[in-house]
Structure formats: C-alpha cells, structure tokens
C-alpha positions in Angstrom: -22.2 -18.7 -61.8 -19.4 -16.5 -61.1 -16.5 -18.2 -58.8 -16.1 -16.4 -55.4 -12.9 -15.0 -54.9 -10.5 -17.0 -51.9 -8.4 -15.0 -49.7 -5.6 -16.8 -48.9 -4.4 -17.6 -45.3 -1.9 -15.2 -45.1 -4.4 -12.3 -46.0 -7.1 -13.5 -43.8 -4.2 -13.5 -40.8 -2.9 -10.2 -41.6 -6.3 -9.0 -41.8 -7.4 -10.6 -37.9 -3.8 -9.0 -36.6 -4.6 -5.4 -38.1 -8.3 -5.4 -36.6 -6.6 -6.8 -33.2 -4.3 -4.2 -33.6 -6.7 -1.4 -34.4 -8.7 -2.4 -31.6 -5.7 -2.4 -28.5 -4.5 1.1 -30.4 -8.1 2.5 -29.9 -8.4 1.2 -26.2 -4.8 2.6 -25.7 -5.9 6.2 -26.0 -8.8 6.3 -23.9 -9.1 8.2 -21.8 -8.2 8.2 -17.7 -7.9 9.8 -14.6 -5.3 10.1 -11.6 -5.7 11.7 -8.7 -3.4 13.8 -6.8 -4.0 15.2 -3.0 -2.5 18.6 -2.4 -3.2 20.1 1.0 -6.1 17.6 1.4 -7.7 19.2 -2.0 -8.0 16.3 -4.4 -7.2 17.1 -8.1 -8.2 14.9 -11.1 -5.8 14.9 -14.0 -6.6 13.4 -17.4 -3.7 11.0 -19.3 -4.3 8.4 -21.8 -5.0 5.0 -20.4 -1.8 3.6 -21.7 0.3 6.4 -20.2 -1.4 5.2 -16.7 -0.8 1.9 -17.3 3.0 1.8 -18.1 3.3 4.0 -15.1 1.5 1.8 -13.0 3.8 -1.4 -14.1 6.7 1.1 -13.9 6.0 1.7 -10.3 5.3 -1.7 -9.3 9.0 -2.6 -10.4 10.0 0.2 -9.0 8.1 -1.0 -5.8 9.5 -5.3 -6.1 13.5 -3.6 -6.8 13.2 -2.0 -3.6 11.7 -4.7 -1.4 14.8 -6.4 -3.5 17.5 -3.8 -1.7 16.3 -3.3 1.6 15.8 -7.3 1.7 18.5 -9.0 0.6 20.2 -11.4 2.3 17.4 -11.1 5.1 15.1 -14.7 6.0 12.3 -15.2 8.0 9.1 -12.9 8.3 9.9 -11.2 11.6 13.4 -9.9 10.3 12.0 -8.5 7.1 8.9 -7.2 8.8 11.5 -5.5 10.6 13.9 -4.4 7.7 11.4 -3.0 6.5 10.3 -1.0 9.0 14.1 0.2 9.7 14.5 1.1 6.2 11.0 3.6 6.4 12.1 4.8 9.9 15.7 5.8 8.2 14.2 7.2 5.0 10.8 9.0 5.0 11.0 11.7 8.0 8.3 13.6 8.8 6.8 16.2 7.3 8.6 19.3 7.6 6.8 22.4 8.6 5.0 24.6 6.1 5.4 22.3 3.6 2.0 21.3 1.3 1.0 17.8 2.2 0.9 15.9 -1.4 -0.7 12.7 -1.6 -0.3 10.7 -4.7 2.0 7.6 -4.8 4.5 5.9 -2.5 7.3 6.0 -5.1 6.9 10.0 -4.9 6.7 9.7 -1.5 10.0 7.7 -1.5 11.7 10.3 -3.9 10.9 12.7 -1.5 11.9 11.3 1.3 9.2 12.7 4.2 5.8 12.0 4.4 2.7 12.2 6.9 2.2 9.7 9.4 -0.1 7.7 7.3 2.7 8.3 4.4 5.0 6.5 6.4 3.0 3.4 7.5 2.3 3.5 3.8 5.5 3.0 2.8 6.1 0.4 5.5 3.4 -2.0 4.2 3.9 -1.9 0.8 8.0 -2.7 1.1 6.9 -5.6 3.4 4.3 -6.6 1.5 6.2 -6.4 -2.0 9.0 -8.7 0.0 6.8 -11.2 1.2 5.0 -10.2 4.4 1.5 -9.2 4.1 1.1 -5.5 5.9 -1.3 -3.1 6.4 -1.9 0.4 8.2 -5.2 1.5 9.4 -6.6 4.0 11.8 -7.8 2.8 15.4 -9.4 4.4 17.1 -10.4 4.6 21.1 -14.0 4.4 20.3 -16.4 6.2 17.3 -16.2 9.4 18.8 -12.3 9.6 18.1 -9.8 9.7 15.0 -7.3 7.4 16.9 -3.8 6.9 15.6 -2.3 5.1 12.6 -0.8 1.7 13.2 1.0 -0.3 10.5 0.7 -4.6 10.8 2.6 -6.9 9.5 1.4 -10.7 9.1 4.6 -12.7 11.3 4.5 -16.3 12.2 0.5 -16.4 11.9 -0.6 -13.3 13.7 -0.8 -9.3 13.0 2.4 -7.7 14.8 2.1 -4.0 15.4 3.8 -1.1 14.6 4.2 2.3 15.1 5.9 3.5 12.3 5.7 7.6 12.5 7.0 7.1 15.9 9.3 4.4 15.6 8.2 2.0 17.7 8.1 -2.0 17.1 6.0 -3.1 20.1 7.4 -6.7 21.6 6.6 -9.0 23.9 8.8 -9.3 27.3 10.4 -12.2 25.7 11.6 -10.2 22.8 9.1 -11.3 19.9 6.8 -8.8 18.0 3.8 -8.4 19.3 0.2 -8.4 18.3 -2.1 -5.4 19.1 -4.3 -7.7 21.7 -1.0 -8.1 23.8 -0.3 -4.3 23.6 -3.6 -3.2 24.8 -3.7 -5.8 27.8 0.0 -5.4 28.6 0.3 -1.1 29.0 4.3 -2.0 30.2 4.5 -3.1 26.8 4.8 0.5 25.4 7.5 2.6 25.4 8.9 5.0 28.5 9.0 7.8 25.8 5.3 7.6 24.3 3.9 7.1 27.7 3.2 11.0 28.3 2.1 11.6 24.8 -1.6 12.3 24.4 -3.2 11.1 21.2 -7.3 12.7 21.0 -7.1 14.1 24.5 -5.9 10.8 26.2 -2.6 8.9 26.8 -1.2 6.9 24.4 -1.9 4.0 26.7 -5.1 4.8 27.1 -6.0 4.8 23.5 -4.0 1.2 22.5 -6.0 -0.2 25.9 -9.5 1.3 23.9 -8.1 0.3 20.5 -9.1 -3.1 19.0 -8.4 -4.8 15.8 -9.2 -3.2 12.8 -10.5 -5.4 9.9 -7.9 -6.9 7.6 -8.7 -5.8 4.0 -9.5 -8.9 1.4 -6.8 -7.4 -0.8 -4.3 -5.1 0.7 -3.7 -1.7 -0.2 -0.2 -3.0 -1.4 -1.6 -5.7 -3.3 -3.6 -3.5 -5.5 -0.3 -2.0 -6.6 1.1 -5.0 -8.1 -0.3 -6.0 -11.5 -1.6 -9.2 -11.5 -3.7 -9.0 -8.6 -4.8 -5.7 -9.4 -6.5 -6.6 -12.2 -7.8 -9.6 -10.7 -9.7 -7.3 -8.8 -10.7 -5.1 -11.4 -12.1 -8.2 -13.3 -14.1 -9.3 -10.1 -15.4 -5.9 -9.9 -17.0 -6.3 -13.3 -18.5 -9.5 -12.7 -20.3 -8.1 -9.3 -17.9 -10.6 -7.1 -16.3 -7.9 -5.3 -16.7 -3.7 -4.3 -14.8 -1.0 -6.8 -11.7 0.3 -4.7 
C-alpha cells in the first residue's frame, strides 16, 4: 500500500491563514450602500463594504476626539450635558437661506458648521453621548394631529433634562438645576420671556410643551449606533431575531 503523503504543520497553517484570508478579502469587497438626503430626496450610493466600514470607525474617532475637546477638564453630568450643548449652540448655526438641506452624517454636519433644527439636536446628543451622558432628540408633539417641535434630552442625575437646542434654550428649574420635560409642561414660567410669543403648529410655544409629553427613550440611542462596539452588537441581535433592524 502506498504511504500517504503528511503535510507538515507549517503547510497546513499557512494553508488555514490563506483560506481565512481569502475569505475576509472576499467579504471586504462586497458590496454596500449609504444614504445621503439632499433637499429631503434620499439618494443611495454604492461603495465597497470595507470602504464603509473604515469610514464608519473613522467617524466614531472622529466623534470620541471631539467629545475629548469640548470636554476636558469638565466633571459631573449636568456640566457636560451642558458643554455640550454650548459647544453645538456656538458651532452649528442654522441653516442659511437658499441653501440645499443635506442630510448625511454629523461629522459633515460639523465640517459645515449649520444644520437644520433636528441637525443641531443631532449633534448635541451624540457629543454628550460620546462623553458620557446618554442623549437623545426626538419630535413632540402637542397631540397626533401636529408635527410638534424637536427637543434634545440628556440623561443628568437620574432623570431626562430638556433642551432646546435650535433655540438655545436649557430649561431649569427656579432653583437653578436642569429640568425634566414634566416640570416644563406644568411650570409654563419655566420658559423663556423670548420663546413665549413664538407659535410652533399654530399655537404658543407654551401651549405645545403644556400638550407635549415624554417621548419614548430608544433601547439604543441614535448615538450609540455610531460607535462600533455597540453597533454591531445590534447588528448581531438583529440576526438572531432579538431585536428590530434600524
């Protein structure tokens, strides 16, 4: 009988690392999508899958090195909730007029330095998120019938502060502290002189925080989903069934 020929350890681990190899190169080049929002039109634009995810990690660095800046040497949730929000009230103005509205990511919205309302509160909750403080915009409205306005929240000392970020405004309590959305809409002396003759939807602004009520908290914040362990985290839940596709 003929011997059978041995391959020797060295082949047979060269031979595992090229097929491992061969494999991640294939998977590499698949191909993805990205989105991007001119004018409320949504376009889809194709790019290799590792060209999307080395931007993705490029952004989320990009994302942690800024929380870094407009963070240091600040402690304690309330004054970086609020750093935070004075950084995004100082850098991203509103939109100027005539200008196409271009929704893609926050770091383009940072380079550009304006934004739409929900741009702003955007960039808000991710900078406090990425430095510690879980945040969140949403829309809320008066009732179904109504768009309502955006309000950002930030997660300080147990309880979802509000804020106004397109309009500047940090609501408080009369003893100074942040304040939830609850004391807001029971307490109309808690909002601002200025925004008091501002109609949002055909009412007050009053009138629509008094309507307004809680909006749910996501399970994993927009923000989150920008960073890249807990993104794909999600994405592996997803698979399994154990949680909804974003």
């Amino acid at each position: 009988m003929r011997a059978r020929a041995r391959t020797s350890p060295w082949t047979r681990r060269l031979l595992a690392v090229t097929v491992v190899v061969a494999a991640l190169g294939g998977v590499a080049f698949w191909p993805a999508t990205t989105r991007q929002g001119v004018n409320y039109q949504v376009s889809i634009h194709r790019l290799p899958l590792y060209a999307k995810a080395s931007e993705f990690v490029e952004r989320s660095a990009q994302y942690r090195q800024l929380a870094d800046d407009v963070m240091r040497g600040v402690n304690g949730d309330e004054a970086r909730a609020l750093a935070a929000f004075a950084w995004t009230c100082r850098t991203i103005k509103p939109m100027p007029a005539g200008v196409a509205v271009i929704d893609d990511h926050i770091a383009n919205i940072v380079s550009r330095g304006y934004g739409t309302g929900d741009q702003q509160a955007d960039v808000f909750a991710t900078i406090a998120t990425y430095g510690g403080v879980r945040s969140f915009w949403a829309r809320v409205p008066m009732d179904r019938s109504t768009p309502g306005m955006i309000l950002s929240f930030a997660h300080v000392d147990g309880a979802w502060r509000v804020f106004d970020v397109a309009r500047h405004v940090a609501f408080r309590t009369s003893e100074g502290r942040l304040a939830t959305l609850d004391a807001v809409r029971t307490t109309p002396s808690l909002v601002p002189d200025a925004l008091r003759a501002l109609t949002v939807d055909g009412a007050s602004y009053v009138e629509v925080l008094a309507g307004a009520s809680m909006p749910p908290v996501p399970d994993v914040l927009r923000a989150e989903m920008q960073m890249p362990m807990p993104r794909l985290w999600h994405e592996f839940q997803a698979v399994l069934g154990l949680t909804s596709q974003s």
